[in-house]
N, C-alpha and C positions, 0 to 999 in steps of 0.2 A: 764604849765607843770602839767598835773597829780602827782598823789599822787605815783602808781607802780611804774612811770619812775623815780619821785625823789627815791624814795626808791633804786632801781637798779642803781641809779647812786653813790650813798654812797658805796655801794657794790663793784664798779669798780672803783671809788677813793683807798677805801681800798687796792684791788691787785695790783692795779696799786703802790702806794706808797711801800707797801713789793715788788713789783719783781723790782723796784728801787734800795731799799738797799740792796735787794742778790745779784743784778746783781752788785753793786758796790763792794761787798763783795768778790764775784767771780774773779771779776778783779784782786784789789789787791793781795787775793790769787796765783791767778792764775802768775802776774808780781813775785812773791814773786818768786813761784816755778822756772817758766824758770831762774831765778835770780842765782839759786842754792842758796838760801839765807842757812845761819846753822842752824836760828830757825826750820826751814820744814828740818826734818831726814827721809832719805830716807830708812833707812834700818826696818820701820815701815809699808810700802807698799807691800800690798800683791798681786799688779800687776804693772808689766810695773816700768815705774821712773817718777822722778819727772818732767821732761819736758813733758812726753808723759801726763799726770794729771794737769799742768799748761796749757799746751792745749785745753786741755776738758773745764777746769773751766775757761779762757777767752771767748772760743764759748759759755760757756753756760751764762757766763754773759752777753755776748750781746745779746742773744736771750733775758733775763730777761730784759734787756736794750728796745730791742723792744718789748716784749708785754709790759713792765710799759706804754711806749709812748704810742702803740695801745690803752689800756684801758683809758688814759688819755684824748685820741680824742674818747673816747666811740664807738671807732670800734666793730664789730662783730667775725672782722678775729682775733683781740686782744686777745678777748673773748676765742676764739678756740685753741688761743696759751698759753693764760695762764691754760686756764683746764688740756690741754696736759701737760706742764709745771710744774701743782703742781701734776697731778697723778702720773708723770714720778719721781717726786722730792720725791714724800708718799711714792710707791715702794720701790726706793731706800733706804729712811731711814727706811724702815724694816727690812732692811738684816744690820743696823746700833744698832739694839733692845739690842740685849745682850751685846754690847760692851759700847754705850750709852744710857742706857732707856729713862732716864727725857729728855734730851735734843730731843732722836728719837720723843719720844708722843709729845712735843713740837711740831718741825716741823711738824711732821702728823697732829697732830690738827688745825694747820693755814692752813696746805696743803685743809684739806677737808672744813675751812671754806672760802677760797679762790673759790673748786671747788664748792661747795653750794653758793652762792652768784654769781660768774659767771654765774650758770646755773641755777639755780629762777630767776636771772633779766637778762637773756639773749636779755627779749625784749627793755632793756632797753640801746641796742647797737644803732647804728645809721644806 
């Protein structure tokens, strides 16, 4: 194994392992919400309720559920899911800025070192 390919396999360890525990995170969110649990107040949603958003965040943990696995098997299509994945996820917590800062640059910052490291060691898919 060359030195690039180890290199780019660290990098996809890495996404792999975060879109793991988001995608776990998402879940129980998401069970929480259809749950109607009291801790998640709905009257704090500025769309839709909270079934229609525990929805969203079960589909989206399991897509994070599959790209973690894809990147794990150092797929290529893994690859393609997670970039998508974190641009879609940076977006997002923009329009998140003024209401959480630290937390938003947070996630933006893993977001793009997620998509930087996907996409420098892309060759490092299988």
């Amino acid at each position: 194994m060359d030195a690039s390919r180890s290199a780019g396999s660290g990098w996809f360890t890495f996404a792999g392992v975060l879109f793991l525990v988001a995608g776990f995170a998402n879940l129980l969110w998401g069970f929480g919400a259809l749950d109607d649990a009291s801790y998640l107040p709905e009257d704090g949603l500025l769309f839709s309720n909270l079934t229609f958003w525990g929805w969203v965040s079960i589909i989206w943990g399991a897509l994070a559920f599959l790209a973690g696995s894809l990147l794990f098997a150092r797929s290529a299509s893994g690859a393609v899911l997670g970039i998508v994945m974190a641009t879609l996820s940076a977006f997002f917590w923009m329009f998140s800025l003024p209401v959480l800062p630290i937390w938003s640059l947070v996630v933006i910052g893993i977001d793009l070192l997620i998509i930087y490291g996907l996409t420098a060691h892309l060759d490092a898919a299988r």
